[in-house]
C-alpha positions as CSV (number, residue, x, y, z in Angstrom):
1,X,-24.9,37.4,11.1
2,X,-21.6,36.0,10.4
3,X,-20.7,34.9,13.9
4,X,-23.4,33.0,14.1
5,X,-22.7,31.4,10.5
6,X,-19.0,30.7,12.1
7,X,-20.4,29.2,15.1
8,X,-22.5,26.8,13.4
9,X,-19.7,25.6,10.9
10,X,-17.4,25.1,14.0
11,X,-20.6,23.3,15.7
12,X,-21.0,21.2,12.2
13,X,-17.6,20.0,12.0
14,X,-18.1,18.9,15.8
15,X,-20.2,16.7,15.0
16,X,-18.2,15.3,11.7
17,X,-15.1,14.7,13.4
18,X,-17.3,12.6,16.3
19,X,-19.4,10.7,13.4
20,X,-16.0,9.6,11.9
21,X,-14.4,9.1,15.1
22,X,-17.0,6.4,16.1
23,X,-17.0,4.7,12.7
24,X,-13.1,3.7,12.7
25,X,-11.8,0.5,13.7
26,X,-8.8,-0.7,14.5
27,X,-6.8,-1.2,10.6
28,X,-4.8,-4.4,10.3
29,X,-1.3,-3.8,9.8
30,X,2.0,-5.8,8.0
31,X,4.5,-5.5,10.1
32,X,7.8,-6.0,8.8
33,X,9.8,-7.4,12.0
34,X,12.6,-5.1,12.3
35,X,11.6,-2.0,14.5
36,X,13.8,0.2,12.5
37,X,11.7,-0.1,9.7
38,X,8.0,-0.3,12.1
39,X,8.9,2.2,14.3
40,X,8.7,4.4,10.8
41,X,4.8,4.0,11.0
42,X,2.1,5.2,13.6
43,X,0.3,1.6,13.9
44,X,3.7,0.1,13.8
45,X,3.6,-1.4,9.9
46,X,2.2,-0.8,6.9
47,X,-2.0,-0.4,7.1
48,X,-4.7,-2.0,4.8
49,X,-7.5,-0.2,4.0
50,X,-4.9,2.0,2.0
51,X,-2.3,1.5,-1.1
52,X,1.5,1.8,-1.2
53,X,4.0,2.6,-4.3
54,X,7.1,0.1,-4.7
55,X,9.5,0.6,-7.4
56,X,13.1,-0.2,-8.9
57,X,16.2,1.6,-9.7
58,X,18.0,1.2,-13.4
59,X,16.7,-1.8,-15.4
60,X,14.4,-2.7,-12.4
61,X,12.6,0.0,-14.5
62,X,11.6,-2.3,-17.1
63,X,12.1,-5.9,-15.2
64,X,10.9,-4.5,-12.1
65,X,12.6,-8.0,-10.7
66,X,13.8,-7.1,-6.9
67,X,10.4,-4.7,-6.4
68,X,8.3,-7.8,-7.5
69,X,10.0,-10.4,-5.1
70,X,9.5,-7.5,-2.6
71,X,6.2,-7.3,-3.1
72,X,5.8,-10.9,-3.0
73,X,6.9,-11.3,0.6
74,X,5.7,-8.2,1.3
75,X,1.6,-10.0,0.5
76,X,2.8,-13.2,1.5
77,X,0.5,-12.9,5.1
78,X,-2.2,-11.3,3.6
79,X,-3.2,-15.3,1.8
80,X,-3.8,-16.8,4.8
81,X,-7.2,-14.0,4.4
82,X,-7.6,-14.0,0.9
83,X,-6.5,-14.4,-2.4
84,X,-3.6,-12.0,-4.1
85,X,-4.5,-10.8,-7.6
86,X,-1.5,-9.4,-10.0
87,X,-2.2,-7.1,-12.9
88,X,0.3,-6.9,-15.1
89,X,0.5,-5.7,-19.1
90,X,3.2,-8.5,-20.1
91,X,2.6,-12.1,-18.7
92,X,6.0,-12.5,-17.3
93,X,5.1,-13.2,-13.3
94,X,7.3,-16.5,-12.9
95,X,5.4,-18.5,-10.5
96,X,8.4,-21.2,-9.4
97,X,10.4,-18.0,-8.4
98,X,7.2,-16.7,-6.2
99,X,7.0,-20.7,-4.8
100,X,10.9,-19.8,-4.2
101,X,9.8,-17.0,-1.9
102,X,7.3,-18.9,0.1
103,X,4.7,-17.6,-1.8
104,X,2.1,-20.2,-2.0
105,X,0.8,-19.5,-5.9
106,X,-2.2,-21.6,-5.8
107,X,-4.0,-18.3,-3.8
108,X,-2.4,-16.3,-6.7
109,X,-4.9,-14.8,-9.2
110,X,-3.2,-13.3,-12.1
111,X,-4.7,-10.7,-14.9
112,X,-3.2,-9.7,-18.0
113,X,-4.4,-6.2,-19.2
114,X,-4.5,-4.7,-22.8
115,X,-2.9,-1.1,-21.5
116,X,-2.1,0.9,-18.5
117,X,-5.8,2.4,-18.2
118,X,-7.1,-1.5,-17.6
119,X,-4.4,-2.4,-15.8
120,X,-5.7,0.7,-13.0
121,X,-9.7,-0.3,-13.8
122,X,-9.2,-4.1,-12.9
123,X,-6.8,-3.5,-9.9
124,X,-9.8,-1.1,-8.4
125,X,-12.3,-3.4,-9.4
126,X,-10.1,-6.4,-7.7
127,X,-9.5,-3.9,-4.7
128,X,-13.3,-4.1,-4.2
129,X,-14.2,-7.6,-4.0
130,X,-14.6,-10.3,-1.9
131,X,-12.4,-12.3,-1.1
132,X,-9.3,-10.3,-2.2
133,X,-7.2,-9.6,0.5
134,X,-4.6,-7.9,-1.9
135,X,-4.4,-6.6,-5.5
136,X,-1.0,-5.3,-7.5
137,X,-1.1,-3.9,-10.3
138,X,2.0,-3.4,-12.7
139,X,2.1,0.2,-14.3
140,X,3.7,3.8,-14.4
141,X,2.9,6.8,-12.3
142,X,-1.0,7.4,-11.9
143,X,-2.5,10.2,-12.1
144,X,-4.1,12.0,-8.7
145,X,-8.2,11.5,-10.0
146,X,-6.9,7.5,-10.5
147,X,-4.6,7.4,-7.1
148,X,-8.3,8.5,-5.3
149,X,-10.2,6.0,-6.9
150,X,-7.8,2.9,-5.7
151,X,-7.9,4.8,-2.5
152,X,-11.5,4.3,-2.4
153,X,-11.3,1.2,-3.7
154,X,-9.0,0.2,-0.8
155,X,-11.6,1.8,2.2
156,X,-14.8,-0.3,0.6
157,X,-13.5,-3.8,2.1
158,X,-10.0,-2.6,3.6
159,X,-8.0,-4.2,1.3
160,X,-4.0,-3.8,0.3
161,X,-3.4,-2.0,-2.7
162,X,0.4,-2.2,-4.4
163,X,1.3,-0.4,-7.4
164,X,4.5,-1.7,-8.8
165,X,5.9,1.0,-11.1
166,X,6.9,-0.7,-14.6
167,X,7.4,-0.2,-18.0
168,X,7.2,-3.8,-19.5
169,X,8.6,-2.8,-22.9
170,X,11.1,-0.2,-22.0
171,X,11.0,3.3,-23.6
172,X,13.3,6.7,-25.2
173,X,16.5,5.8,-23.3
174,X,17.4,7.9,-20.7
175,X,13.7,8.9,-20.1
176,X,13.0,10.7,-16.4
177,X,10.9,8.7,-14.0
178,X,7.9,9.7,-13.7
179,X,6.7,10.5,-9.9
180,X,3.2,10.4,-9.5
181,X,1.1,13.0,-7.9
182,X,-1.3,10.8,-6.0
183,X,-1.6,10.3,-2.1
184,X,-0.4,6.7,-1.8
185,X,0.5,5.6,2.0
186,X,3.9,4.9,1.2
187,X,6.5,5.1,-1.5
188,X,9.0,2.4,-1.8
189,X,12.3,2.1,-3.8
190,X,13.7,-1.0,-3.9
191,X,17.6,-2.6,-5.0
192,X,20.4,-4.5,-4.7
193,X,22.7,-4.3,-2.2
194,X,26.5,-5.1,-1.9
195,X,26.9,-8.0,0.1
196,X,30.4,-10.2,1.3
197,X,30.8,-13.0,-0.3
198,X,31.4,-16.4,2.0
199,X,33.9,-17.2,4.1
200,X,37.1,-17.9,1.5
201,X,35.3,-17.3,-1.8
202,X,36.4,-14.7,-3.9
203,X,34.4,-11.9,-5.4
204,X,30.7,-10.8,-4.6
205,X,28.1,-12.1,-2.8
206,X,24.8,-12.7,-3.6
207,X,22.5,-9.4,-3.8
């Protein structure tokens, strides 16, 4: 009797959608300030309980420089909840230039992994405990099976996931960037800007 199979899958996914409907709660979001950028997003900022791609453009490839300060202020909040753990594959983080940020280190927990498969296994792991109100982790694209695992990772305690795209150690010259095929929240590219320089100076401004 197939119109009574269809009625009962109908009737089935009912009852899902009300089961998931009562179990959400309101997500904390980071909200940026500027409505321009808010206004982008349906709870007006960037959600926990999800992760979010930020890279560079040019040498930011291998420095990754501008996306880390980014990132930096982009977590800064999130301390005041819990501590901020950094993965990264070449121990190059410099704290004074985090402190620079208002970045207040001492809630700053940072890993150094062997490759880029540890540097995805500690940031879900990190992603999953308490206490950790955000976790970055420096590597290239992921692929989808490890994008649904931080994804995971991030719905267990609604924590903030950040995966800063790097290569540490460069690579062939004029290599294509890689674009990952996972489901992050958002995808962020981040650079330098030309700015005026002050009043009666010559030249450029700071970036």
């Amino acid at each position: 009797m197939p119109g009574s199979r269809q009625a009962r899958l109908v009737a089935l996914k009912g009852r899902i959608a009300a089961l998931e409907a009562g179990a959400r709660t309101p997500t904390p979001v980071l909200r940026f300030g500027e409505p321009a950028i808010d206004g982008c997003f349906p709870g007006g900022g960037l959600p926990s309980g999800c992760w979010h791609e930020v890279m560079g453009a040019g040498l930011e490839d291998e420095t990754a420089a501008a996306p880390a300060a980014f990132v930096a202020r982009l977590t800064r909040p999130l301390l005041a909840t819990g501590a901020v753990v950094w993965v990264m594959r070449r121990d190059d983080l410099h704290a004074p230039g985090l402190a620079g940020l208002d970045f207040p280190t001492g809630r700053l927990i940072q890993v150094k992994a062997r490759d880029e498969a540890e540097v995805l296994s500690v940031l879900e792991d990190a992603l999953s405990t308490v206490g950790v109100a955000a976790a970055v982790g420096e590597a290239e694209a992921p692929e989808l099976k490890a994008g649904r695992r931080l994804q995971l990772a991030c719905e267990k305690r609604g924590s903030f996931g950040v995966l800063l795209h790097r290569r540490p150690y460069g690579g062939a010259a004029g290599r294509a960037r890689t674009v990952s095929g996972s489901s992050a929240f958002s995808r962020w590219r981040i650079a330098g800007a030309p700015s005026q320089p002050p009043p009666g100076d010559p030249g450029l401004g700071p970036p």
